[in-house]
C-alpha positions in Angstrom: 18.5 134.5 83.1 21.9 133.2 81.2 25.5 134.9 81.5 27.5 134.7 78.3 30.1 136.2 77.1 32.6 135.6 73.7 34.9 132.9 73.9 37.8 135.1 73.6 36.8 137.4 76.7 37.1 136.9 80.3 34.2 137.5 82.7 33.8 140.5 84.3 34.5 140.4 88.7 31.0 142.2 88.6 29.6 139.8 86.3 30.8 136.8 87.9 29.8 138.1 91.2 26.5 138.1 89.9 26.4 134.9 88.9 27.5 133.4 92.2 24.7 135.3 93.8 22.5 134.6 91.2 23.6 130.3 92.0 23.0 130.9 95.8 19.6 132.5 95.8 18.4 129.8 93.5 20.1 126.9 95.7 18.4 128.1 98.6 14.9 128.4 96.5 15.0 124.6 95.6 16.3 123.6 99.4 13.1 125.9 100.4 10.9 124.1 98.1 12.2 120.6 98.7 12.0 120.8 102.9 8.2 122.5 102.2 7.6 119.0 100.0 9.0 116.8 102.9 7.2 118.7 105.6 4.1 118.7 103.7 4.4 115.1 102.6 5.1 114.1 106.4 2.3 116.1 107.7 -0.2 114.7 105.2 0.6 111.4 106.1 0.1 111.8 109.1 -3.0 113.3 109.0 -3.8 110.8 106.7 -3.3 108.2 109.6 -5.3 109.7 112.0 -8.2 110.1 109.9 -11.0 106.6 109.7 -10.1 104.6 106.7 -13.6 104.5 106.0 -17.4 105.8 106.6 -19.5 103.2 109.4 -22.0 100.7 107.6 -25.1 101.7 108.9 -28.1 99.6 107.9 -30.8 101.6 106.4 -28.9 104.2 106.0 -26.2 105.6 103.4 -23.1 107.9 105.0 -20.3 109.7 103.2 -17.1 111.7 104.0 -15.0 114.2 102.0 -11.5 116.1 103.8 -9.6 118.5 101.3 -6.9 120.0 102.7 -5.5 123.3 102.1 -3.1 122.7 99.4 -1.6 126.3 99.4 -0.3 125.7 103.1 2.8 123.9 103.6 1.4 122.3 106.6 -2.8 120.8 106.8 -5.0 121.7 109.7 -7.1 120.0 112.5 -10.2 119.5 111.3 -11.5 116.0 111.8 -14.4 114.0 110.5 -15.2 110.7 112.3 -18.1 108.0 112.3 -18.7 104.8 114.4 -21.3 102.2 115.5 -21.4 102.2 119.2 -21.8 99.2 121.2 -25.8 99.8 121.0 -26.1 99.9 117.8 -26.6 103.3 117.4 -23.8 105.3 115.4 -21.9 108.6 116.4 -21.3 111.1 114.2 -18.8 114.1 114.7 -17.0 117.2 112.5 -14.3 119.1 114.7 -11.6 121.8 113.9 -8.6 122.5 116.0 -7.7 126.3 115.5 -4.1 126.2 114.2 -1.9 123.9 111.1 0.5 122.0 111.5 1.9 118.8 113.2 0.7 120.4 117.1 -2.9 120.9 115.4 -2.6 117.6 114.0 -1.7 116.1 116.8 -4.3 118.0 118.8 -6.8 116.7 116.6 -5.5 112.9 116.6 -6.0 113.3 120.7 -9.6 114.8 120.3 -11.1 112.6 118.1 -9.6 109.2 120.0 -10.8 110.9 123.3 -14.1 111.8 121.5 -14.8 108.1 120.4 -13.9 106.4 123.8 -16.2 108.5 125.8 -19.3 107.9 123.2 -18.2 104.5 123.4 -18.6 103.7 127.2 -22.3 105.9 126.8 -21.7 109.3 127.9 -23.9 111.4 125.8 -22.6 114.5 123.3 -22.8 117.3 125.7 -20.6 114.9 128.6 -18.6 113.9 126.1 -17.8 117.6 124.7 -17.0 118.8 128.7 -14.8 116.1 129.2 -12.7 117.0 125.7 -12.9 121.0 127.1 -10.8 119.9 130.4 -9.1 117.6 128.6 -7.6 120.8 126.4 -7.8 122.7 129.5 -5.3 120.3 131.4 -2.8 119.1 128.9 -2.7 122.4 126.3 -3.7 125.6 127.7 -3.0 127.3 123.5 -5.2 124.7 122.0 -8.7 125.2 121.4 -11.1 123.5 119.3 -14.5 123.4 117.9 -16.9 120.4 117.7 -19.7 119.1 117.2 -21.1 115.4 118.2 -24.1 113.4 116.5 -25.6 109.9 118.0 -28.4 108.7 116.0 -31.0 105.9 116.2 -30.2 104.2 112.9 -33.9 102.4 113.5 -36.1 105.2 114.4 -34.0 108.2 113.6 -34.1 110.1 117.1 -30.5 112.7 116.8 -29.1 113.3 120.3 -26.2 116.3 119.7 -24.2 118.9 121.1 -21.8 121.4 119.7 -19.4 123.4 121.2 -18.7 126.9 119.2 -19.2 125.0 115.9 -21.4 125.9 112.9 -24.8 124.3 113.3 -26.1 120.7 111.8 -27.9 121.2 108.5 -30.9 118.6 107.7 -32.5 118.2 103.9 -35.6 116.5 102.5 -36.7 115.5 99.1 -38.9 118.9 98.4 -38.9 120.3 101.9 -37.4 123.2 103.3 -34.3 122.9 104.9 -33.5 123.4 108.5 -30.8 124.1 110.6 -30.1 121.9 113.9 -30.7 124.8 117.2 -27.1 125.8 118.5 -27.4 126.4 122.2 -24.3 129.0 122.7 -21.4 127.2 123.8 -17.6 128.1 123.9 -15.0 126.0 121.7 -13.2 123.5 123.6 -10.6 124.3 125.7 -12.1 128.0 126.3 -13.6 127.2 129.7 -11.6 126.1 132.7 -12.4 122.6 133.7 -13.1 124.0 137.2 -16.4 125.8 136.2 -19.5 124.6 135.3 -19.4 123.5 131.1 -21.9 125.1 129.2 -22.3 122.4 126.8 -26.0 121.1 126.1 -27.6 118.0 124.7 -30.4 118.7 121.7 -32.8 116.1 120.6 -34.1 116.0 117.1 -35.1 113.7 114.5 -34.2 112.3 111.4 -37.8 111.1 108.9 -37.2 108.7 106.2 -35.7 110.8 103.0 -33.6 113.0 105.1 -29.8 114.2 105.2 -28.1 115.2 108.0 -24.4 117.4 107.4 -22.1 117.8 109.3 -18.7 119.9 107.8 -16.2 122.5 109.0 -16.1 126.4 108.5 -13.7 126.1 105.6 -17.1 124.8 103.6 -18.8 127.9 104.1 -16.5 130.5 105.4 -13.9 132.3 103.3 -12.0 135.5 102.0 -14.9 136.4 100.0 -17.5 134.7 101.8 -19.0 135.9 104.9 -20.3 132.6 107.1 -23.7 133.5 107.0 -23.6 133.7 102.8 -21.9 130.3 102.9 -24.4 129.2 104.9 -27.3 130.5 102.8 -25.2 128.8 99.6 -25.2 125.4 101.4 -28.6 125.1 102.4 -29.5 125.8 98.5 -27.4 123.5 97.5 -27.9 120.5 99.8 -31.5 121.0 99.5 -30.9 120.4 95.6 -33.4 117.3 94.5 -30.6 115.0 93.2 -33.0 111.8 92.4 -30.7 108.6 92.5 -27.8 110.8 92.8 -25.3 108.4 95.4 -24.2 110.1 98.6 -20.4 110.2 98.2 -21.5 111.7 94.9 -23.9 114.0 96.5 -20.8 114.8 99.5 -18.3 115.3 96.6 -20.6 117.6 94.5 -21.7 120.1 97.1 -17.7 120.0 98.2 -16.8 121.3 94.6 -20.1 123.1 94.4 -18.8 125.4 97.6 -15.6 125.4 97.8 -14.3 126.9 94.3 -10.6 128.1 95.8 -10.0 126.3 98.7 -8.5 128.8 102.0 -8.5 126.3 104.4 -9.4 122.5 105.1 -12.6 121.5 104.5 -14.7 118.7 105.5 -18.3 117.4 105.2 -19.8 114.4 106.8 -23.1 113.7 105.2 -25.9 111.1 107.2 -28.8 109.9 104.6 -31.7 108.0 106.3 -33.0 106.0 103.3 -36.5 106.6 102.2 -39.1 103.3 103.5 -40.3 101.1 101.2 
């Protein structure tokens, strides 16, 4: 929009009122936009941070990671991927999702996950280790809650102990096979039960053959708008169990991502566990 007038004529008051309106409503716009860049920016960062810098090296097996935030938010969410080789040798696996964006939901989620991998570190198993993150909410943040799920795995003969707590359930793929979804014992997000009552968390044990894929990912994967969980989940399962012969996994973790998620409504991530075929 322009204001002009000839060169030999004064602006109108009502015109020039106008325009000074017309100055201050755009001001404001570009202050708006430019504190939503720095807030952004800062919160990125910082999730950025908190995040591991990298997937564990696990030999005999091949692990990948994707996180895409929500771009249309000026602030990311909770949701966590994280992977490390315990002092045993065997390596922990978890996907979590603090309800919530922002810098408290990052922070939340910064707590949880270092809380997380010190308790899996000194050997309590998933389901102890999801109670004590439940009172941990419980006691310091009564408006947080969270859901999780854990993963430790036998890199040498592929035994899965795991729990979850309220989170959508561990999907395994094999070269031909059918695909199969890890059993969810019902269990309330973290946070949701008071740390003086009995958790109802639960340990599962499975396995992991030769050839297979374990994922782990977050609701913004399968869940959406448009997208009813259960569809999303019926679409991942397809996809996953896609024959992708030599295909790398970060290639494989970056294609179902893209695959999925085709307008991105919240942060998404997808940890992806191959157990490389034997020789």
């Amino acid at each position: 929009m322009g204001f002009a007038t000839p060169v030999d004529e004064v602006m109108s008051p009502e015109i020039v009122e106008l325009a000074e309106r017309v100055a201050e409503r755009a001001s404001a716009l570009i202050r708006s936009a430019s504190e939503f860049a720095r807030h952004r920016a800062a919160v990125d960062a910082l999730h950025h941070v908190l995040l591991p810098a990298e997937v564990p090296d696990v030999p005999g097996w091949e692990v990948a990671a994707c996180y895409v935030p929500f771009t249309a938010s000026p602030t990311v969410g909770g949701d966590w991927w994280d992977g490390l080789v315990l002092p045993d040798g065997r390596v922990a696996l978890t996907v979590g999702d603090v309800a919530g964006h922002g810098v408290p939901a990052v922070a939340v989620m910064g707590q949880l996950r270092n809380t997380l991998r010190s308790h899996l570190v000194a050997g309590l198993d998933p389901a102890e280790t999801l109670a004590e993150l439940s009172s941990l909410l419980d006691w310091t943040d009564h408006d947080a809650h969270a859901t999780a799920v854990a993963v430790v795995a036998d890199p040498g003969t592929g035994e899965l102990v795991w729990a979850s707590a309220g989170h959508p359930p561990p999907l395994v793929t094999s070269p031909g096979g059918k695909p199969r979804w890890l059993d969810v014992p019902a269990a309330a997000p973290l946070g949701v039960i008071p740390r003086d009552r009995p958790h109802p968390y639960r340990s599962c044990h499975d396995h992991l053959a030769p050839g297979e894929t374990l994922h782990l990912y977050s609701d913004g994967l399968v869940e959406g708008r448009r997208r009813d969980i259960d569809t999303g989940l019926e679409l991942l399962a397809a996809a996953a169990s896609r024959d992708q012969p030599g295909a790398a996994v970060q290639a494989r973790c970056e294609g179902l991502v893209a695959e999925l998620v085709h307008e991105v409504e919240d942060d998404v991530c997808l940890l992806i566990a191959h157990r490389l075929a034997e020789a």
